[in-house]
C-alpha positions as CSV (number, residue, x, y, z in Angstrom):
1,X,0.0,0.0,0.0
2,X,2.7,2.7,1.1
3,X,4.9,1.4,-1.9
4,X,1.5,2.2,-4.6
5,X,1.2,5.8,-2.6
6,X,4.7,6.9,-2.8
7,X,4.8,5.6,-7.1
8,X,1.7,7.4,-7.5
9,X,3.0,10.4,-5.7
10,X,6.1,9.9,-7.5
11,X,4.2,10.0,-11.2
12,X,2.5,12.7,-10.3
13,X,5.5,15.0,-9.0
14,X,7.3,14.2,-12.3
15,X,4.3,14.9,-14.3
16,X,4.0,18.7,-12.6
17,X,7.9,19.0,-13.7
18,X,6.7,17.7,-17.5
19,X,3.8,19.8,-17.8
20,X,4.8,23.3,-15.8
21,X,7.4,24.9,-18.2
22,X,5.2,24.3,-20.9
23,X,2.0,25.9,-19.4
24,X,4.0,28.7,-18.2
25,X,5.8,28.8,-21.9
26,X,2.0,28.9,-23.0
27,X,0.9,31.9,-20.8
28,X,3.6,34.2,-21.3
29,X,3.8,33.5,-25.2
30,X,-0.4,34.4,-25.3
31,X,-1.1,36.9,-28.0
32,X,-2.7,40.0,-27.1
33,X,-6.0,40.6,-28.9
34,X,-5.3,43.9,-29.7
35,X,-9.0,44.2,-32.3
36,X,-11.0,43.3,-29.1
37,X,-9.4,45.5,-26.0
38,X,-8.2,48.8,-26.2
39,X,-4.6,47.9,-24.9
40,X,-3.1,50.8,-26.7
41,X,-4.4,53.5,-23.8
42,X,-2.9,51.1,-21.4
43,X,0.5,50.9,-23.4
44,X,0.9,54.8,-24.1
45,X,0.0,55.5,-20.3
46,X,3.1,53.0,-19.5
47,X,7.0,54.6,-20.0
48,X,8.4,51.0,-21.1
49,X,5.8,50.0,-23.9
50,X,7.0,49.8,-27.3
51,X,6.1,52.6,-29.5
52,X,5.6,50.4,-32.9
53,X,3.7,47.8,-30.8
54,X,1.5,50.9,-29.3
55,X,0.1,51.8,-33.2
56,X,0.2,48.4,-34.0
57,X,-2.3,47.8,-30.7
58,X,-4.6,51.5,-31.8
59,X,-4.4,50.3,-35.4
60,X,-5.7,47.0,-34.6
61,X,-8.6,48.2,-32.6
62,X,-9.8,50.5,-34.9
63,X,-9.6,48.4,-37.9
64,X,-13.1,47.7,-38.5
65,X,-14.9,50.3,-36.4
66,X,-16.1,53.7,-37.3
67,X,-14.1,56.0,-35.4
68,X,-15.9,58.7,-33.1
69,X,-16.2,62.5,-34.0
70,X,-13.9,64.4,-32.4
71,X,-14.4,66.6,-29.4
72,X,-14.5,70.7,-30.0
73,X,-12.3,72.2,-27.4
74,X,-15.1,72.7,-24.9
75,X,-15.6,69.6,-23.4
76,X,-18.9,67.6,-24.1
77,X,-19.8,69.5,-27.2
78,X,-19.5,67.8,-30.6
79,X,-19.9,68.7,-34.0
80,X,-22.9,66.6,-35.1
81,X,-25.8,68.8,-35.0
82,X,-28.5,66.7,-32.2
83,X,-31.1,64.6,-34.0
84,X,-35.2,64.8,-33.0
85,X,-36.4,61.8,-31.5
86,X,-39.6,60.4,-31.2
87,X,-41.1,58.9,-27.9
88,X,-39.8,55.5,-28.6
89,X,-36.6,56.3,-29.6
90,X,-36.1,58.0,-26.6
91,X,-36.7,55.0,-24.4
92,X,-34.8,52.3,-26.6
93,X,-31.5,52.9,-28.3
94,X,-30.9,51.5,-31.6
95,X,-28.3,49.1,-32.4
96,X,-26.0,51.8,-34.1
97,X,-26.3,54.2,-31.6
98,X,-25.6,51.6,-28.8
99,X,-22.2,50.8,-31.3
100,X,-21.8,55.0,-31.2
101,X,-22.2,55.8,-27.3
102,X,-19.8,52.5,-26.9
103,X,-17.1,54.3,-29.2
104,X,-17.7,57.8,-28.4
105,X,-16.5,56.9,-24.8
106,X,-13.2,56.7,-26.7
107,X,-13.0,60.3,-27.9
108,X,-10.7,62.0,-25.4
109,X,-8.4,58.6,-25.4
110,X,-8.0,59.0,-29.2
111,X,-7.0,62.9,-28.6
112,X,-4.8,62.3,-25.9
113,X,-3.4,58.9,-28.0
114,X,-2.2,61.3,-31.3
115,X,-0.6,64.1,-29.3
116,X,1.0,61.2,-27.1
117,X,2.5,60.0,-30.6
118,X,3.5,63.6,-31.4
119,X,5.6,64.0,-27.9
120,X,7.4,60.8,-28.2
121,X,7.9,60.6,-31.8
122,X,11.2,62.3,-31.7
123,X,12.3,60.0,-29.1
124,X,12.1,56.8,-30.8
125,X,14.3,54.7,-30.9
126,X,14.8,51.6,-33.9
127,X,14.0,48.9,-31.8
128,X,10.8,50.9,-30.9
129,X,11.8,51.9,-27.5
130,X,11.1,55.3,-26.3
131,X,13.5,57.4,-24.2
132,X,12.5,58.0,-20.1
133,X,12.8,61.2,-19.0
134,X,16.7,60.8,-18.2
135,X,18.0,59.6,-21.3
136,X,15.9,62.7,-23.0
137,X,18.0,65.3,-20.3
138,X,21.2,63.5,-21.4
139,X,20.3,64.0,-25.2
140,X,19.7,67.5,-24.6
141,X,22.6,68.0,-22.2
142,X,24.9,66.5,-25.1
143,X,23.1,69.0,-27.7
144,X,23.8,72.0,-25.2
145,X,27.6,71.4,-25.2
């Protein structure tokens, strides 16, 4: 009996060894799905992300959507005239603008996402790596002398 325990035990121990690196192999080699979750205002909100993967991520998501209108510089105003609705139409929300209210909540990311590109474009480097604050005060320390 304590012979079948400890070869069961021991078949089990050296199955966790087989099987571990591979599941861990698995999880950290997972694919982002970049056309599903807006990853690209977490990645240009983090100093280490890589710039090309950042428009690959915004690129990706926007693919097959309609992009919202842009904001006016006064917050909450837009520059689609409002439409008259009827009493229904107040009540239930069709299927496009369900699709619209779900991307306009993107508006002010998208804004903040091109002048984030404009900042760190000149601080780009091949690999796709962006400068951190000290590398850019070196770089301008070298251009001062």
């Amino acid at each position: 009996m304590k012979n079948r325990i400890h070869f069961i035990a021991i078949i089990s121990f050296l199955t966790l060894i087989i099987i571990s690196p591979e599941m861990i192999a698995q999880s950290t080699a997972k694919k982002l799905n970049y056309s599903k979750h807006p990853y690209w205002i977490e990645m240009m909100n983090d100093p280490k992300a890589n710039y090309f993967e950042t428009i690959k991520a915004y690129e990706q998501f926007w693919q097959n959507k309609k992009l919202p209108l842009e904001e006016d510089d006064v917050i909450g105003q837009t520059k689609k005239e409002p439409t008259k609705k009827n009493f229904l139409s107040k009540w239930f929300k069709s299927k496009e603008e369900r699709e619209e209210e779900e991307i306009r909540k993107y508006s002010f990311d998208i804004k903040k996402f091109k002048h984030w590109k404009l900042k760190v474009m000149p601080f780009v480097q091949e690999d796709g790596s962006i400068l951190d604050a000290d590398e850019r005060l070196k770089l301008w320390q070298n251009q001062q002398h």
